[in-house]
Structure formats: C-alpha cells, structure tokens
BAFI-528950 format. One record per residue (C-alpha): residue in one letter; y, x, z. Coordinates in steps of 0.001 Angstrom, whole numbers, plus 500000, padded with zeros to 6 digits. Example, Ala and Ser with C-alpha at 12.3 -4.5 7.8 and 13.67 -1.06 7.14 Angstrom:
// residues 2
A495500512300507800;S498940513670507140;
//
This chain:
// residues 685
X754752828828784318;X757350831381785904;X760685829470786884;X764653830115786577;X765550832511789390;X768155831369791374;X770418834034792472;X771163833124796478;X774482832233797374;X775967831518794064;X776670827661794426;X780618826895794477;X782210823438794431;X781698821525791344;X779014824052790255;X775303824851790697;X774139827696791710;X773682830661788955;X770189830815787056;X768346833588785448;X765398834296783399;X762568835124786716;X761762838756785253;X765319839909785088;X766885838275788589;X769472841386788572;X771237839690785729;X770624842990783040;X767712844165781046;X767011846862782958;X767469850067780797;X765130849025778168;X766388849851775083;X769377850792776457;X770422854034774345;X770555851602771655;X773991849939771633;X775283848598767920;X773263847210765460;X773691851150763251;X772087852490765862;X769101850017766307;X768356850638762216;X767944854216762693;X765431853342765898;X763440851416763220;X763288854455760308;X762891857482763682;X759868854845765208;X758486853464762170;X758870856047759407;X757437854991755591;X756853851299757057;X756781848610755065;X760211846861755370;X762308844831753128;X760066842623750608;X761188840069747947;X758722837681745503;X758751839553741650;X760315836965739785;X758799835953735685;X760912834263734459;X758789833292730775;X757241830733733400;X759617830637735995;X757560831677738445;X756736834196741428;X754171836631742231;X753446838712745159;X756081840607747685;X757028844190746975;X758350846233749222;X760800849024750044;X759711850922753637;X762181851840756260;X762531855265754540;X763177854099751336;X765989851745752506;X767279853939754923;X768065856378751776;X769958853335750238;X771928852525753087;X773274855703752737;X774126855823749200;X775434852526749320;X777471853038752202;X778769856121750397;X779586853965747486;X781294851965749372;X783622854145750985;X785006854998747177;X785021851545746160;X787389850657749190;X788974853683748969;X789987853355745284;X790528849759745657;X790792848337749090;X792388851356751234;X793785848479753297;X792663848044756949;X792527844362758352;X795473844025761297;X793888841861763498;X790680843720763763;X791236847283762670;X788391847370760471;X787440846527757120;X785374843440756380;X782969842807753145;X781771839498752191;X778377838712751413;X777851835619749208;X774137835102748123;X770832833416749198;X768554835765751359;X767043838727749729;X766782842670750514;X770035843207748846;X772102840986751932;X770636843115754813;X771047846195752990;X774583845636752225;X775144844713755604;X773697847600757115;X775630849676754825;X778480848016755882;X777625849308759042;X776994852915758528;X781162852682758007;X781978850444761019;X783238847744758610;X781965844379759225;X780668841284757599;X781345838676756617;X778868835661754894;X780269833386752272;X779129830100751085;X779973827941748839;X777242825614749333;X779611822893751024;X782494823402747901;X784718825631746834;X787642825008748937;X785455825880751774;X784557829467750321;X788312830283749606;X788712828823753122;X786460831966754277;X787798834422752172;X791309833994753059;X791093833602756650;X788778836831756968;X791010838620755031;X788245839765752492;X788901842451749895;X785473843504748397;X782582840773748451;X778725841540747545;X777700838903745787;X774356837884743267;X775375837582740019;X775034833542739359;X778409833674741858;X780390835761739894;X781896833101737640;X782865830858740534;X784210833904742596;X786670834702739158;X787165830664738929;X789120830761742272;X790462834410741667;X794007832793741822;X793461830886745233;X791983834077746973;X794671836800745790;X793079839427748994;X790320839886746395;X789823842610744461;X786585844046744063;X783403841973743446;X779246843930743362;X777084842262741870;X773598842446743559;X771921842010740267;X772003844734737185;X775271843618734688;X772785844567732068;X770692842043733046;X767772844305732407;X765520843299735887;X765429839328735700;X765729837597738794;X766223833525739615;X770433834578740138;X770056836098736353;X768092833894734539;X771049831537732931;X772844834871732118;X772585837478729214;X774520840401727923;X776961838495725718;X777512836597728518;X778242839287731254;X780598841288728777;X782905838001729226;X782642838017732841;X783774841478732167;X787002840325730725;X787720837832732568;X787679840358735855;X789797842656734122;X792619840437732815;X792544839296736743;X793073842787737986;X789664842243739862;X786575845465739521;X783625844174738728;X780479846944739742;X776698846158740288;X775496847488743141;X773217849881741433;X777032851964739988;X777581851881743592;X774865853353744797;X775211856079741973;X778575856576743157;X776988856903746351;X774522859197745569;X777387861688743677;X779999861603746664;X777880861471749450;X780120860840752580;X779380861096756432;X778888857870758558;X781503856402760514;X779278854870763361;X780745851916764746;X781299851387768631;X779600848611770535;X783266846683770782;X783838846836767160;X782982844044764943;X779909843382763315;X780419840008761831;X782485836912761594;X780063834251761382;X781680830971759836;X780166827509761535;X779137825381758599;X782446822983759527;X780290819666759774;X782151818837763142;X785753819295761915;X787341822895760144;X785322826080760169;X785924828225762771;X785310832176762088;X782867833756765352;X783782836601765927;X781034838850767244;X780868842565768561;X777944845285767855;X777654844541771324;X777115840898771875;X774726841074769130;X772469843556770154;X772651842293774029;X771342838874772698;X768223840493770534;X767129842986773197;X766735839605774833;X764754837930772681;X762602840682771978;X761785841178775275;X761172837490775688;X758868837216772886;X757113840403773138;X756211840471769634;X755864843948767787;X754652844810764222;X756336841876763199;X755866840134759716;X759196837681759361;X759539834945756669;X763586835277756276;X764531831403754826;X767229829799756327;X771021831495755281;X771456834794756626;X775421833620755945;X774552831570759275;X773825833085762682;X770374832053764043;X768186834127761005;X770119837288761531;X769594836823764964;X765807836877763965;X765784839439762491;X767553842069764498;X765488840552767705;X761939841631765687;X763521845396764819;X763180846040768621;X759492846237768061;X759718847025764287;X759178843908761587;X758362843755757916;X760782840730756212;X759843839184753324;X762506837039751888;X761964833455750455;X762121833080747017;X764525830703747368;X762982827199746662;X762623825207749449;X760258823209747756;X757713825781747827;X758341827472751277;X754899826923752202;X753926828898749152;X756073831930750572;X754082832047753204;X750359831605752257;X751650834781749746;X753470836500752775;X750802835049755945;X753793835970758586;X753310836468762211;X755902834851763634;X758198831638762044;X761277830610763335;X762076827318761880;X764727824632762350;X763212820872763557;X764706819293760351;X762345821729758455;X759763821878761156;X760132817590760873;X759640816991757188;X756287819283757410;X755310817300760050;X755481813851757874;X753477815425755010;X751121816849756661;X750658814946759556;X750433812093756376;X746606813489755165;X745334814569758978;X746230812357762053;X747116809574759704;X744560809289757213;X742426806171757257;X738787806499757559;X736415809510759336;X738929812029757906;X741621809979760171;X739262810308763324;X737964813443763397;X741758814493762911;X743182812556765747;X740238813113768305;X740638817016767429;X744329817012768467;X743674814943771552;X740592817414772578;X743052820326771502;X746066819447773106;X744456818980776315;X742826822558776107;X745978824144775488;X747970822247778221;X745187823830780339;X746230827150779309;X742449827429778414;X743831828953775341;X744776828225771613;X741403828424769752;X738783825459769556;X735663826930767493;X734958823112766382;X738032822229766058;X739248824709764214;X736834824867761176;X736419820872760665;X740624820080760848;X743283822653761916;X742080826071760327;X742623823958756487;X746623823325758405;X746782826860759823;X746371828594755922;X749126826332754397;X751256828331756511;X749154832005755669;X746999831431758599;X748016834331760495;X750826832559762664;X750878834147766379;X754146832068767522;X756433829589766367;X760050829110767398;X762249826662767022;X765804826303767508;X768724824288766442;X768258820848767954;X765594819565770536;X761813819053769043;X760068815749769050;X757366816422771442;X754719815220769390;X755599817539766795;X755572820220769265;X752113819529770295;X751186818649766820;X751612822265765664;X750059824247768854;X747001822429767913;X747406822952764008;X748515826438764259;X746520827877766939;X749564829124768639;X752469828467770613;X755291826497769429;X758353827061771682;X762317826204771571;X765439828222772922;X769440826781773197;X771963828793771155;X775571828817769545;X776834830695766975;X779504831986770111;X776272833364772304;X774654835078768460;X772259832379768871;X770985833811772438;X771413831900775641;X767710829976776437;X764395830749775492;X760490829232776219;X758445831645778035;X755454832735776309;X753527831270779052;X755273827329778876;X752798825037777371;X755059821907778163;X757667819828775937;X761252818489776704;X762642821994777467;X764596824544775793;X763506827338778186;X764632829497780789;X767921831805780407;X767067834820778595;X766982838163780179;X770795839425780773;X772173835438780324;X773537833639783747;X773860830094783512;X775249827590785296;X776290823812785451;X779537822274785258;X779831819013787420;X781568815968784961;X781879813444787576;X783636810785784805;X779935810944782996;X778230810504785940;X776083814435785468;X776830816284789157;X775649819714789885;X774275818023792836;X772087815726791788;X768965815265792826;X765540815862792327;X767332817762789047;X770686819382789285;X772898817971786031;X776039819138783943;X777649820773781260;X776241824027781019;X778404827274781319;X776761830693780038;X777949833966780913;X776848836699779645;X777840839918777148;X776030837883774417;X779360835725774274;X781895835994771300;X784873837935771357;X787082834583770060;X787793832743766902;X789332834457763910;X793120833996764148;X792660830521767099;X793551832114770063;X794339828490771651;X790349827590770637;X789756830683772270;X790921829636775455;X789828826005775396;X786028827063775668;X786468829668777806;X786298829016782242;X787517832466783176;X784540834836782136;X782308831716781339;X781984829629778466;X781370826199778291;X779045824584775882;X779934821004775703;X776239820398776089;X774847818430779192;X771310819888780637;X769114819655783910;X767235821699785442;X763984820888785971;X761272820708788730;X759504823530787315;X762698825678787067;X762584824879782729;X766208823539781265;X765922820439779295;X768803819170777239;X770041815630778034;X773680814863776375;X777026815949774945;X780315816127776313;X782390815682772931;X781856812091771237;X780086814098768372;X776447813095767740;X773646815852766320;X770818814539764185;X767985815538763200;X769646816916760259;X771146819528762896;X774379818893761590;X777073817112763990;X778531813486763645;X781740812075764143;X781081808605765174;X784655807355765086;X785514807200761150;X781741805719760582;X782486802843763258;X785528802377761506;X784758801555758235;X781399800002759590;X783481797292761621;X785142796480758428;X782721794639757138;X783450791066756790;X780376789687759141;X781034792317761605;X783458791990764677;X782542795522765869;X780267798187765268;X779048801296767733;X776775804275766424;X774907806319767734;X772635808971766899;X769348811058767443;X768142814913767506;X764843813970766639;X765805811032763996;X767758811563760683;X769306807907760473;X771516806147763139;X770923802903765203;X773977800864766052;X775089797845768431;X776914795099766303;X778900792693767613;X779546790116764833;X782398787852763724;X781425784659764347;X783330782530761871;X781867784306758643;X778541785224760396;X777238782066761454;X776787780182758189;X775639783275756852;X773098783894759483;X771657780440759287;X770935780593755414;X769356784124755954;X767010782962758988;X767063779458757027;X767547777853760747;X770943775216760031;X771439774274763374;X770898777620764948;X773131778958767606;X774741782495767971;X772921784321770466;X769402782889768677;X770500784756765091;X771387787922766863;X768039787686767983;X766408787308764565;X764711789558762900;X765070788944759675;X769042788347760718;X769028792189761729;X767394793701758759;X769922791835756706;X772956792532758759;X771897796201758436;X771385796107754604;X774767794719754059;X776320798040756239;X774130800213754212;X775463798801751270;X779340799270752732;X778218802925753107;X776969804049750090;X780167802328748434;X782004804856750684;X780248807614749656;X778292808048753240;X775785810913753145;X772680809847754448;X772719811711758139;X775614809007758339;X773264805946757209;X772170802735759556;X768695802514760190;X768698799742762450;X770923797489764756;X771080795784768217;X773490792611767791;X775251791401770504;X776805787808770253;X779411788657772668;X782503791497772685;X781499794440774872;X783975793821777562;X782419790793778268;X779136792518778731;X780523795351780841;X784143795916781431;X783727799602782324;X782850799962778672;X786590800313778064;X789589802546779708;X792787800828780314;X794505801501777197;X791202799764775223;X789252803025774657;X785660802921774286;X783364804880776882;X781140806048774404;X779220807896777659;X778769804458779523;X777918802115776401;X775167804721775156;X773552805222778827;X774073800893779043;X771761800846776048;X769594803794776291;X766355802127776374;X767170799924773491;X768442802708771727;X764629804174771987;X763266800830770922;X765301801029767446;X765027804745767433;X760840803795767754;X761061801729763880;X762488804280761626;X760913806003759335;X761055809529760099;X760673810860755860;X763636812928754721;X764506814069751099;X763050817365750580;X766032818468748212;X767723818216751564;X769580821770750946;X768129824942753787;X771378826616753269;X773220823529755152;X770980824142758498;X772648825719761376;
//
C-alpha cells in the first residue's frame, strides 16, 4: 500500500510535518479536469460526454398496494432540457415574486425540503444554471428547527414535495421571508407518489386557500417548467467563488450552524474523490438526505466519470430491496447503517448454529486471509456455498463500498470484503471540507484507518500537549489534525466569531485527534471537545447526561462515555454509600458484605445500571444517550487519581477516559450491538 507523502521541510514547532495523498505530492490535481470549475459546468461535462445516458431514476410508486416497481429513468439529455426550463421558470417566479437579492451573499438562495428523488437534484441544478444557491431544509428534528433554517438563510422560494406543504403554511407566520412555495408533485394529484398518497383534490384546493389568504404562491413544479418552456431565458453561470449551498449541520452538538460552501470548494473536493476512486459508469443508490453534505458529495464525485442515480424509495426498511431492483456499483453507506446490516445478516451466516454456522465462519476466515494477501476478492468455493447468497441482497453487482461518518468496527469491515467480493474502505470528512479531506486507497486492504489525504488536501497535526497527543511522538506522530486545502468552507452563515475560532491562519482545525501510522495510513484516535460520537454518528454532550445520572439517589457520581462503533454508553459510578450499601446487600443477598466487594458484583452492576436506565427514560433520554453498562468504583475519583481534577474541581474528561481505557473496552465488549431499524436515515450525518 502507497503511503502519505511527506512534503520535506515542512515540520514547524508544535506541528508535524505536512502530508499528502503519494500520487499528488505537488499539493494540486494536476490539470485533470481542470476546465471544469463550478458544479454548472461539471453538469454540462456529463450531457457533452455522456449524451442520451441513463441518468436520474426513481421506483414507480402503486399506491392500490402501496408498493414499488422498477426504476425509470430520465437520461442526461432529457434532464438537461428540464434544467433549462426549470431554471427559466424560475427566473419569473423570483422575478415576479422574490426580485430581492440576499445582502450577505449577493445571490439568491432556494430551499429544498423533501426526501431524495430526481426532482431535488434537478432543482438544484436549476438553481444553478442562475447562480442562485441552495439551500436543504428539514424538518425531521421539529419545526422550530426548519424555521430556524429558513430564517437564517434568508429563504424566499422553497421546492418542496407536496406532503410538506401544510407544515410549510403552518409556520407561514414564523418565516415571514417566504413567499413562494413548488410543489415537486402535480397539485392535481393526477401522478401518485408516496408524498401524495394522503392527499386529493378537495384537499389541495384548501391548501390553495390557505396560501392565498397568507399572501404565499403556491405552483407545482410542472407550471414552472411551462413557464419555463414559454419565456425561455439565458443562463447566468455562476463563478467558482459564488455559492453553491449552505449546508445546515443536523445541530445534535449544540445550534445549527449554516456551511457555507463555494462552486469551488465543492468541485475541488469531488475531482478528488473521483480520482481516488477511479470509478466510471457509475450506478449510485442515492439514500441518505441529500439536505446533508456527504450524499451530494457522492454524487457530484461519480459525475466526473459519468453515474446513473437511482433514488431510494424512501423506506429504510426496505433499502436492501432498492438495491437488488437497482444492483448499484458502488454504495456509500454510513456505519450506523452499514452496523445494523451487519447484525442481521451476520445473525443467519457467521452466527448460525450448526454446518450452516461453520461453513460460514471457516469461509470468512479462508476469505479474509486471501484478500489481506491482495490475492484478490473472489473465492470460487467460497463464493457459491456462503457469500454470493450475501452479495445479491445487495444486487450483487457491488465493485466498492465506502464508508464514512464515524470509524468502522473492523470486523465489520472485513465482514463485508468477504461478503461482497469487494473492497470496503473509509475516508474523514466535515460538512466544512464538503465531506473531502481523507480517503482509503483502492489498494489498502487493512482496518483502523481512515486513509490517506486526498489528492489537493495537506494535512497536518496540531501538538495538544495538556492531552498528552505531540506531533512528535514516536513510532506515530499524534494531534489534532489541521486540513488545508480549497475544499474548506468559506464560513458560517451570519457567525463570523465561529468563523474564526476554527480557523489557524489558512488552516482549519478539526477538533479530531489522529496518528499517523507506520505505513503512512491516518487512523483516528480521540476528540478535542468533551463531545462523544456514537455509533449513531450523532455527537454527545456528556455533561447534562452525568448530571442528571449522578442524581440518582444510590449514586455519588456518574462519568459517561461513549463509542463510534457502539450505540449505548458505558459509565464509571461512584456510589453513595449510605443509601447504596443496604441496597447492595439485599440485591447481591450478601448482609455482611463490604463496599468495594458489591462494586464488584455482578449482579450489583446490572442492577445499579437498570435503576439509571430507568432515571433516563423518565427524562425523556433518547436511546444514543442510554447506559449499557457500568464500572463502580467504591471510592471518589480524586482519591484514585488526583490529576483527574483541575484546581477549581473540573473533571479531566481526557485523563479519566485514557485511566480507564481498557476497562472501557471490557464493558464496551458486553453490549449488544442491535439497533431499532425505525432509527430515522434522514438523522445520519
């Protein structure tokens, strides 16, 4: 496997020296691609390379059954046509209604509120074709949330399907920048679709009303296009520094915060990918929220080399139905997702009882050892007794798998390189680098890494002597990473002072802690912030859990903590002796036991963590936030380590969690791993 170049010379006090993907050691891409500079431009490379192609494809929908057939498509021509007469549309719609042009930016901005589907892309690139900008909506996480979006973009016109319509006029008086909303679906409700189905005509003519008495135009896209088609107008082409997007973070980790993200950034960090994956003719299952930044990202990476995107239907339930109908080429998939296919399927192969069980288990051993030989991906006995019946669940025609969001559980990792007959790799990303920054070569057959920078990315480490990561260290350098490159975000929407908090003059910092390996790969190893990400790739406050954890009337103290690759937490309890004594003894049924022989008990600790469960789902706790199992400790932390605390009593949440990292393993080692498949794909990240 090729390692991280290190460009000579580039150490400076308190940082390592400055690492780059090996193929691109000059820091750029080297021309490729390079008369292709916004995201307008990269479209019409698509329709001039791949003319008539087979493009955007969504599930027919029945709705006398409520079910879905096969994908049909619209080719690059077809949608190209579209673009334009929606784009035309548009400019009368905004010009009628929404003449206004947005201060800050200098643009205009649309909102997009809707799951994935043709409709979202082609609005977007018709957004384009007038150098306005998007921006994606969701209301998935409440309504304050979406009025929180629409205000602070300054949104005027929103594209939208039509099951959104009567909560976009519900909140008409707390957004009063909006005034037109499209409907992606017909108002006549004559082509049925899952967004139409609770809807009829009686029912639409008092949406109809309702818009009108609100002073807000209500148009399906099809009048727009019409429009369109009537009034055609000529295309403003963006620049590379004008905006494309403002990408909202889902606001897990405190208040949303609006990326804001250039024609530029985006297409530097996709000309990246695409020449890191080298994958052309390209068939794309599009699942996870376009509204979010790492599917767009997708998708724009796989136009380099031309891609035909077929859309979920929507159901997450039957995702692996999409794609035995679709059999894509390539799946990018979050490890939450990635996780709970693992458990089911995993469930009737590797785990089954009897020869099924063996045959499955000695296959994967024989398998995985093959491909960490690089003697390939194919086993021809293999294959046909165990993996090729795991390989069609997913359409059978995999080629690669990537993975992004939070680190994968290597056995996982492994798992599916054996089941798929491919390679499964994992890259680093924020929403501020478009989801670029660190990618697997093609060529890495290892786990515990999220890659090599990709081509045009720098990146460096940040010494944080206080957590004990230098850029010095040795055998493997250690830090916060910093990543400069033009894949990084132009700000946050109307936060300059965020702005300049994550910026280290033309760097950015990431608040993530990485080494570098032996082999030149970057694995991930901590965070700086006292945040925690699960498995459910969403990020954890610890402080308000710990809180109303230590109030629990056994409990003395209580310290969380939390793992990428689990979806519950283990914690360190420190009980109150006066109240947990006699309790102890009648649970272990020991009277004369002593305190540092019940913390011991197991039966004690399954108890103990009952009872905080308990506490939690009285306080409403979601169930990333949940207790899976404890550590107790029958004396205060300061009198276990008195580094554990500052001077002013605050906990070292760095120093504890190293203290107890191999105990944190040993807990993290007895959960169960199952998650609740109504577990909503919109939420992931």
């Amino acid at each position: 496997m090729s390692k991280s170049f290190v460009v000579p010379s580039s150490e400076i006090p308190g940082y390592s020296p400055i690492y780059r993907h090996p193929k691109y050691k000059s820091g750029t891409h080297n021309g490729e691609f390079a008369d292709i500079t916004t995201l307008h431009e990269l479209f019409g490379h698509v329709v001039k390379t791949y003319p008539k192609k087979e493009f955007l494809g969504a599930r027919d929908y029945y709705p006398e059954t409520n079910s879905f057939g096969q994908y049909a498509w619209i080719t690059t021509t077809e949608a190209a046509e579209t673009i334009s007469e929606l784009g035309s549309g548009l400019d009368m719609v905004y010009a009628k209604y929404a003449p206004e042009v947005n201060s800050s930016t200098g643009q205009q901005p649309i909102g997009i509120l809707a799951m994935n589907r043709p409709e979202w892309l082609l609005t977007e690139l018709a957004a384009f074709r007038s150098q306005r900008y998007t921006v994606g909506v969701s209301d998935t996480a409440g309504i304050e949330a979406a009025e929180c979006t629409i205000n602070s973009a300054d949104i005027h016109v929103i594209a939208c399907s039509m099951d959104k319509i009567p909560r976009m006029l519900d909140r008409a008086d707390k957004t009063p920048s909006l005034k037109v909303i499209v409907s992606m679906d017909k108002l006549d409700c004559s082509k049925p679709s899952v967004a139409t189905q609770a809807f009829s005509k009686d029912t639409v003519d008092i949406l109809k009303t309702r818009a009108e008495l609100l002073n807000i135009a209500l148009l399906d896209m099809d009048e727009v296009i019409a429009m369109g088609r009537l009034n055609p107008t000529e295309p403003a082409s963006p620049k590379p520094s004008d905006l494309c997007t403002i990408c909202f973070t889902s606001g897990s980790s405190g208040a949303q915060k609006g990326v804001l993200l250039t024609h530029e950034a985006f297409i530097h960090a996709t000309r990246g990918a695409h020449l890191s994956l080298e994958q052309c003719d390209t068939t794309y299952l599009s699942y996870m929220s376009l509204m979010y930044i790492f599917d767009r990202y997708m998708v724009y990476s796989f136009m380099h080399g031309m891609v035909r995107i077929g859309f979920s239907c929507g159901d997450s339930l039957r995702l692996l139905d999409d794609m035995q109908v679709l059999r894509p080429t390539v799946l990018t998939i979050t490890p939450i997702t990635l996780n709970r296919m693992y458990d089911r399927i995993a469930g009737a192969t590797i785990g089954a009882t009897g020869i099924s069980g063996v045959l499955s288990r000695f296959g994967l051993k024989s398998k995985t050892k093959r491909i960490s030989a690089g003697r390939g991906f194919r086993h021809a006995l293999w294959d046909r007794l165990v993996f090729d019946k795991v390989a069609s669940k997913f359409g059978g025609n995999i080629k690669l798998l990537a993975s992004g969001g939070t680190p994968l559980n290597p056995e996982v990792q492994d798992f599916f390189r054996a089941a798929l007959s491919c390679n499964v790799i994992q890259g680093y990303g924020q929403t501020e680098t478009v989801a670029g920054g660190l990618i697997q070569m093609n060529d890495d057959r290892k786990n515990n890494n999220i890659g090599v920078p990709s081509p045009g990315v720098d990146i460096r480490l940040r010494s944080i002597p206080d957590m004990g990561y230098n850029a010095t260290d040795a055998p493997s350098p250690r830090g916060e990473m910093m990543i400069r490159s033009k894949i990084l975000f132009s700000g946050y929407n109307g936060d300059p002072e965020r702005t300049k908090e994550i910026m280290d003059g033309e760097w950015m910092a990431t608040g993530d802690i990485v080494q570098v390996n032996s082999d030149g790969s970057i694995s991930f190893v901590d965070r700086i912030v006292s945040t925690m990400k699960s498995a459910w790739c969403i990020s954890i406050e610890p402080a308000p859990l710990e809180m109303i954890y230590s109030s629990h009337r056994l409990v003395n103290y209580v310290h969380v903590y939390g793992n990428v690759c689990t979806y519950e937490l283990v914690a360190i309890v420190v009980p109150e002796p006066s109240a947990f004594v006699p309790w102890a003894r009648a649970v272990a049924g020991k009277a004369d036991a002593e305190m540092i022989k019940l913390c011991k008990d197991d039966s004690v600790a399954k108890e103990i963590t009952q009872e905080l469960r308990v506490l939690a789902s009285k306080n409403n706790f979601p169930p990333r936030a949940m207790i899976g199992a404890v550590h107790m400790e029958p004396v205060p932390l300061d009198q276990i380590n008195k580094e554990f605390y500052t001077s002013t009593l605050k906990i070292r949440r760095h120093i504890v969690n190293q203290h107890y990292k191999t105990r944190y393993n040993e807990l993290f080692s007895t959960l169960d791993t199952t998650i609740d498949p109504k577990f909503s794909l919109e939420r992931e990240e």
